[in-house]
C-alpha positions in Angstrom: -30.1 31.5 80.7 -30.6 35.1 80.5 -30.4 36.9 76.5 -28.6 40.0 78.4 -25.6 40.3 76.3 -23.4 41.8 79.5 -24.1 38.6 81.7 -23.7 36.2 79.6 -20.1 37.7 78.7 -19.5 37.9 82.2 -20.6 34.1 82.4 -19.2 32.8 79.4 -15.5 34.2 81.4 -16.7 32.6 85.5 -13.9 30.9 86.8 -16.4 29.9 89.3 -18.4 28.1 86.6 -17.6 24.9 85.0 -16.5 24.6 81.4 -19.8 22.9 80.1 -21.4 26.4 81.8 -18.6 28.1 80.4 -19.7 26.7 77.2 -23.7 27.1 77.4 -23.0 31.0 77.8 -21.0 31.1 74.7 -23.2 29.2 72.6 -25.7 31.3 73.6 -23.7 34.8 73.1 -22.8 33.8 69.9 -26.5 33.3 68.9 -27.0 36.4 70.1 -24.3 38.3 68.4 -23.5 36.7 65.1 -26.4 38.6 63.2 -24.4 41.6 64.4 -21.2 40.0 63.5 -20.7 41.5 60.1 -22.6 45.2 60.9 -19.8 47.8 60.4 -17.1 46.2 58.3 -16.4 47.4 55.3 -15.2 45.8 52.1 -11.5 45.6 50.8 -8.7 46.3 52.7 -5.3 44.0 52.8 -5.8 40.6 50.9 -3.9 37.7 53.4 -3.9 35.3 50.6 -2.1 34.8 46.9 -3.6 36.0 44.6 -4.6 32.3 43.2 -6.4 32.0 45.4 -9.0 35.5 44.5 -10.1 33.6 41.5 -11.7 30.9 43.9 -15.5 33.1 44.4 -16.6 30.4 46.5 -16.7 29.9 50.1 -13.6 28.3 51.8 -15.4 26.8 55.0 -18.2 24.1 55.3 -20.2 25.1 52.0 -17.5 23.5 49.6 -15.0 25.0 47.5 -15.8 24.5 43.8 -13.7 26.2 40.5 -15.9 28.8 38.5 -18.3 26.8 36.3 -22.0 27.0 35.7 -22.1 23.7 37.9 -21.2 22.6 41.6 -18.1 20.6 40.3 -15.9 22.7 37.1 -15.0 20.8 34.3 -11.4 18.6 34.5 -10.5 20.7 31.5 -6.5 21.3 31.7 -6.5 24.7 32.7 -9.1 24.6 36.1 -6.5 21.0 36.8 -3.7 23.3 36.9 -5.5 25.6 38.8 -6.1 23.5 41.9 -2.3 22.2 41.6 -1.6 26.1 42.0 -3.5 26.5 44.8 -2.9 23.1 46.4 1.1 24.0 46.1 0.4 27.7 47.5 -1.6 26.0 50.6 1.4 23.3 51.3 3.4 24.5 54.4 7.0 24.9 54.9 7.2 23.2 57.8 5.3 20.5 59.6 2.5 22.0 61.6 3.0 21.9 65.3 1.0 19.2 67.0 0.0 21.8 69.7 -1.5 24.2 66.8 -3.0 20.9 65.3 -4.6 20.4 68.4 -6.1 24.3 68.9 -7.3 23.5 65.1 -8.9 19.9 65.4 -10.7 20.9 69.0 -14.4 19.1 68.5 -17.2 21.5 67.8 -19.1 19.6 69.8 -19.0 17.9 73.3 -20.4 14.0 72.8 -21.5 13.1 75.9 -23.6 16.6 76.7 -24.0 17.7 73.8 -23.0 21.3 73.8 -22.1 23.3 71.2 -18.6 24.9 71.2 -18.0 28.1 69.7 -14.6 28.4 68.4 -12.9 30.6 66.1 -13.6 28.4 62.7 -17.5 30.0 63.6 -15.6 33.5 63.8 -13.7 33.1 60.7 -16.7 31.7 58.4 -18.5 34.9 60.1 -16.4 37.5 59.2 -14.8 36.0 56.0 -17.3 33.9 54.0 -15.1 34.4 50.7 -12.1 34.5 49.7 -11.9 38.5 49.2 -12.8 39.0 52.2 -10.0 37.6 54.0 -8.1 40.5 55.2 -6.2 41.8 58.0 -9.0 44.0 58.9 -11.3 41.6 59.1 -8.6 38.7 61.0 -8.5 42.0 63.7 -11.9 41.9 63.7 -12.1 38.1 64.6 -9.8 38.4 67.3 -12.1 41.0 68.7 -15.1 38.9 68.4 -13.4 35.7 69.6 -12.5 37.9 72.9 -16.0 39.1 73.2 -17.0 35.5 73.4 -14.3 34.5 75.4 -13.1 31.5 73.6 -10.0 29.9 75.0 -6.2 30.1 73.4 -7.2 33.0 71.0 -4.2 35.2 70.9 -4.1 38.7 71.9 -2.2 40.5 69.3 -3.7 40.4 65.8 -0.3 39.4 64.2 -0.1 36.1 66.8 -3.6 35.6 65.7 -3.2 35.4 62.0 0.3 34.0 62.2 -2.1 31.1 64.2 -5.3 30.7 61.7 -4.5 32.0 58.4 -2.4 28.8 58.0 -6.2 26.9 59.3 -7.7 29.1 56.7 -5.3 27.6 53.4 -5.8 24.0 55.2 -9.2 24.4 54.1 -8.6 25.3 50.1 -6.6 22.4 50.8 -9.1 19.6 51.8 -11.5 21.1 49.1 -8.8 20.6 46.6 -8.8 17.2 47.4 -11.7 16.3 47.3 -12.1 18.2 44.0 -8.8 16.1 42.8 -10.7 12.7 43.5 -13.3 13.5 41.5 -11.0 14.0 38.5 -11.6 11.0 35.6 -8.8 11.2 33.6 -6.1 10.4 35.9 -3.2 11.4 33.5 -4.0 14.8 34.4 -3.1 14.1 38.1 -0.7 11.5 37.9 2.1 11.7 39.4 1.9 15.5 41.2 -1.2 14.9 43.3 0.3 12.1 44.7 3.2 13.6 45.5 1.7 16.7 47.2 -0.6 14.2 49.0 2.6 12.6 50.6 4.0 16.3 51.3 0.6 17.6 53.3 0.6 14.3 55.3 3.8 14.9 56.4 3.7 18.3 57.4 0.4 17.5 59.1 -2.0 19.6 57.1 -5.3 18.4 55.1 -3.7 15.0 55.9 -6.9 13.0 56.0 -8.2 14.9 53.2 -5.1 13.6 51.2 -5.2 10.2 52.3 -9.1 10.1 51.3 -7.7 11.4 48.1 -5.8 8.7 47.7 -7.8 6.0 48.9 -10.5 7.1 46.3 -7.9 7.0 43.2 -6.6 3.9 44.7 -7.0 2.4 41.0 -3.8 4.4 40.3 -0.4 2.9 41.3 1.0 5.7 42.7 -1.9 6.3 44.9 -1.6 3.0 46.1 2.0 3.1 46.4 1.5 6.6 48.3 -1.1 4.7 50.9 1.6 2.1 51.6 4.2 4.3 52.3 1.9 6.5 54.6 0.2 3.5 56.5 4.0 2.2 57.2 5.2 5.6 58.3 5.6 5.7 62.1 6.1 9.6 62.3 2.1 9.8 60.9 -0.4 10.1 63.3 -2.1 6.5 64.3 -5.2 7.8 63.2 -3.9 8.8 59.5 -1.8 5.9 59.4 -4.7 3.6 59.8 -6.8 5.2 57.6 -4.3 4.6 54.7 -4.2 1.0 55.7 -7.9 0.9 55.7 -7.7 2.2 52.3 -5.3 -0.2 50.6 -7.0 -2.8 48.0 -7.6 -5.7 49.9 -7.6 -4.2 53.0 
């Protein structure tokens, strides 16, 4: 495969290629280009998320999302608990998210049976915007750019349709953090009932669902956890996948 930036654009975009191809030339563009990702921007700009959420310093994809503490994990004092409740609330959607957008979202990063690596825009986004200051309109038009570059399929053209698509993907992520944060929690009278109750509200509107159901499956202990896994595992407008998983989870199970 040639390390000419300018052909493998060109092959990463040949309809007379096939999509595993189409795919090799990406992965191999990115490679090429992702040191040079970040050359040019500049910081600040137009913050795309509340303000809650600037007081989070860590990153928001893949390395873990984690309150400010000396530690990994910050201490279940009162005031970081009501903290991730914030930001869990601030992340919950209005409406249900789209199965088609679930589906752009949820595409495999990898291909099983050849074992290709897909470049998608989640690779972009971790690029560009590593934390959480630096998630900015300028830097979402920048992604859009780089996602055309490398010739990813379904990015939008215009930089609004592009945010309007991923900075929803972006809070999902806070959101399976703060889960997983949530879980960890000892004293469950300091989540009891609210996280719950948001876990129940994310599954339905399709966001951080399995997140939320691990959530609950590891605070299973709790009644209300358990009663939230029953009422998820018999709901029949929840994905098969999620529903099973809360079934999976229930004692006894």
């Amino acid at each position: 495969m040639p390390e000419d930036e300018a052909e493998l654009r060109r092959l990463a975009r040949s309809e007379s290629l096939g999509n595993d191809e189409r795919d090799r030339a990406r992965e191999r563009l990115w490679r090429l280009r992702r040191v040079r990702a970040e050359i040019g921007m500049r910081e600040g700009g137009e913050s795309l998320l509340p303000e809650v959420f600037l007081s989070v310093p860590t990153p928001w994809l893949w390395e873990g999302w984690t309150l400010p503490s000396s530690d990994r994990y910050a201490e279940e004092k009162a005031g970081n608990v009501a903290l991730v409740r914030t930001v869990l609330e601030a992340c919950l959607p209005a409406e249900p998210v789209p199965r088609e957008v679930r589906a752009v979202w949820d595409a495999p990063d990898w291909d099983a049976d050849t074992g290709i690596r897909r470049i998608g825009v989640p690779d972009v986004l971790r690029r560009l915007m590593p934390e959480t200051r630096l998630v900015t309109r300028e830097r979402m038009a920048a992604a859009r750019a780089e996602a055309e570059v490398l010739a990813i399929p379904g990015a939008p053209d215009a930089v609004d349709s592009f945010v309007a698509l991923w900075l929803p993907y972006v809070r999902e992520q806070f959101a399976d953090a703060a889960f997983r944060w949530i879980a960890q929690v000892d004293e469950v009278a300091r989540i009891v009932p609210w996280a719950m109750e948001l876990a129940l509200r994310f599954v339905e509107r399709r966001c951080a669902a399995e997140q939320a159901v691990w959530m609950l499956r590891w605070t299973a202990e709790v009644p209300q956890s358990e009663e939230a896994l029953k009422r998820i595992a018999a709901d029949p407008a929840v994905g098969a996948d999620v529903r099973e998983l809360a079934s999976d989870g229930l004692p006894g199970s």
